[in-house]
C-alpha positions as CSV (number, residue, x, y, z in Angstrom):
1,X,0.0,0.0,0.0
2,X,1.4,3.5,-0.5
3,X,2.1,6.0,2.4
4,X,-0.7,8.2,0.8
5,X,-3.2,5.2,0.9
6,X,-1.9,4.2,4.1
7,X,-2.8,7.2,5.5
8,X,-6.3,7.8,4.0
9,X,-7.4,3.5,5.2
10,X,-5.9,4.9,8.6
11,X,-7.7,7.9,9.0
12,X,-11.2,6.1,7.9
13,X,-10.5,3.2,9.8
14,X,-9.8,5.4,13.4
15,X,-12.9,7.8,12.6
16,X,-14.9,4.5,12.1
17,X,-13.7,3.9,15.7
18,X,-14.3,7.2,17.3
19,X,-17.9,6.0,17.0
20,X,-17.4,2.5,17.9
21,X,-18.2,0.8,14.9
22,X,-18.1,-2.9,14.9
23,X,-16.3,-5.3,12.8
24,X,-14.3,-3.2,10.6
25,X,-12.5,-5.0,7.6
26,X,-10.0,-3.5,4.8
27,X,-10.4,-5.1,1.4
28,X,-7.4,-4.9,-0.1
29,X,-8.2,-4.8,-4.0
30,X,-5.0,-4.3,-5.3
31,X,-4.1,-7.3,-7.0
32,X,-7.2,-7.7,-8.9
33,X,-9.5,-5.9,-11.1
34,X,-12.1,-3.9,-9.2
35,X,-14.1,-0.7,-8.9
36,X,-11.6,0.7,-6.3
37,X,-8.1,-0.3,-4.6
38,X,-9.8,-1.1,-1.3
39,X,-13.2,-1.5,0.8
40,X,-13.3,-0.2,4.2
41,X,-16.5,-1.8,5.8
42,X,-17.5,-1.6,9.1
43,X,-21.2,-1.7,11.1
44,X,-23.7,-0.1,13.6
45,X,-26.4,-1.4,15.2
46,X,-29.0,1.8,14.0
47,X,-29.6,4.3,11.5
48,X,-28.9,6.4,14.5
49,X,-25.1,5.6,14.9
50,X,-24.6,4.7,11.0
51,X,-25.5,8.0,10.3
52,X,-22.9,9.2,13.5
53,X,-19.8,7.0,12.4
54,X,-20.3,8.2,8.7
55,X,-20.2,11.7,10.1
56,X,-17.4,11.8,12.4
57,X,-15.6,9.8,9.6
58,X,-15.9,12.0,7.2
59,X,-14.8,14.8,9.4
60,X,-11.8,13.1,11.0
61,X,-10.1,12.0,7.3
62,X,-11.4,16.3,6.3
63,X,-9.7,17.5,9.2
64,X,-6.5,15.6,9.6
65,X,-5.9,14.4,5.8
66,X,-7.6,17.5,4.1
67,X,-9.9,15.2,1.9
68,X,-13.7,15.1,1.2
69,X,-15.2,12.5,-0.3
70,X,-16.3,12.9,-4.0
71,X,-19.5,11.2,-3.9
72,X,-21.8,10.2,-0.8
73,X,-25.1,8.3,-0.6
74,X,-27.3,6.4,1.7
75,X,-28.2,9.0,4.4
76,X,-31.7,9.0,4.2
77,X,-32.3,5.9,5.7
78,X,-29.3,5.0,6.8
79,X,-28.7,1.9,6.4
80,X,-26.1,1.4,4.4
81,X,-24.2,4.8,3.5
82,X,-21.1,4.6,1.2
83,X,-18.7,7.0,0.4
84,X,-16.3,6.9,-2.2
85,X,-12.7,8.5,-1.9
86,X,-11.6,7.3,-5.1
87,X,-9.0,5.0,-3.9
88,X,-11.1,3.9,-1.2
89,X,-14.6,3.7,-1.3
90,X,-16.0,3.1,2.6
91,X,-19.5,1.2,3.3
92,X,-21.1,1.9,6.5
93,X,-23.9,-0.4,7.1
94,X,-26.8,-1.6,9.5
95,X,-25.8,-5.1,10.6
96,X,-28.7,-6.7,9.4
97,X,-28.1,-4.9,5.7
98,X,-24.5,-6.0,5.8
99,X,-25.2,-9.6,6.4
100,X,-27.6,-9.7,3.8
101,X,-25.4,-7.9,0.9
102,X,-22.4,-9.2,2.3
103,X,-20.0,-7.1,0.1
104,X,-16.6,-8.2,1.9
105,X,-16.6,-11.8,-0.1
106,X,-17.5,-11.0,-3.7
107,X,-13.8,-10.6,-4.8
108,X,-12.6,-14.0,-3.1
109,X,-9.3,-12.8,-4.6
110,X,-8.5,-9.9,-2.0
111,X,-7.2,-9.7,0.8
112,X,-9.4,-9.0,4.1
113,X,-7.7,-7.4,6.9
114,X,-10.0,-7.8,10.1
115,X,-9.5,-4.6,12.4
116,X,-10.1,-5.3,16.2
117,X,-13.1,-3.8,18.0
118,X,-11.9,-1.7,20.4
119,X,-14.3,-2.5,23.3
């Protein structure tokens, strides 16, 4: 991964956590032909906090990268907002949505890094 793309997956990945999402994965796309060099994916358990984690993500990569995303969607219900950095493209769901669309296993060619939960 380069340092700038290091930097960006960071950033989403410790705004994600700000808000406690849960089960935050990286999809590493890199090696394969796809829509975008990585996936970050992680979950809430309402609209309430999906709407919150996309939020305070979207303002910690703005204030400590200086990048917006290009394109958002999926506020008005919330329950499965995606935002697309160009090299990233970040997929905050409801769990119950995310289990059902389970995006993180359609390329069985990349490489899934599972992230911790903090609590």
């Amino acid at each position: 991964m380069k340092k700038k793309e290091n930097e960006l997956i960071d950033a989403i990945v410790a705004g994600m956590q700000e808000q406690k999402a849960k089960r935050i994965v990286v999809v590493d796309m890199t090696k394969i032909e796809a829509p975008c060099r990585y996936f970050v994916i992680c979950e809430g358990t309402s609209s309430t906090q999906v709407g919150a984690i996309a939020d305070t993500m979207r303002d910690y990569v703005r204030i400590n990268l200086k990048q917006k995303p290009f394109a958002i969607d999926g506020y008005n219900n919330a329950e499965w907002i995606a935002m697309d950095y160009g090299e990233a493209i970040v997929h905050i769901f409801r769990h119950e949505t995310r289990e059902f669309y389970d995006i993180e296993h359609l390329w069985n060619d990349a490489e899934i890094e599972y992230v911790p939960d903090l609590d």
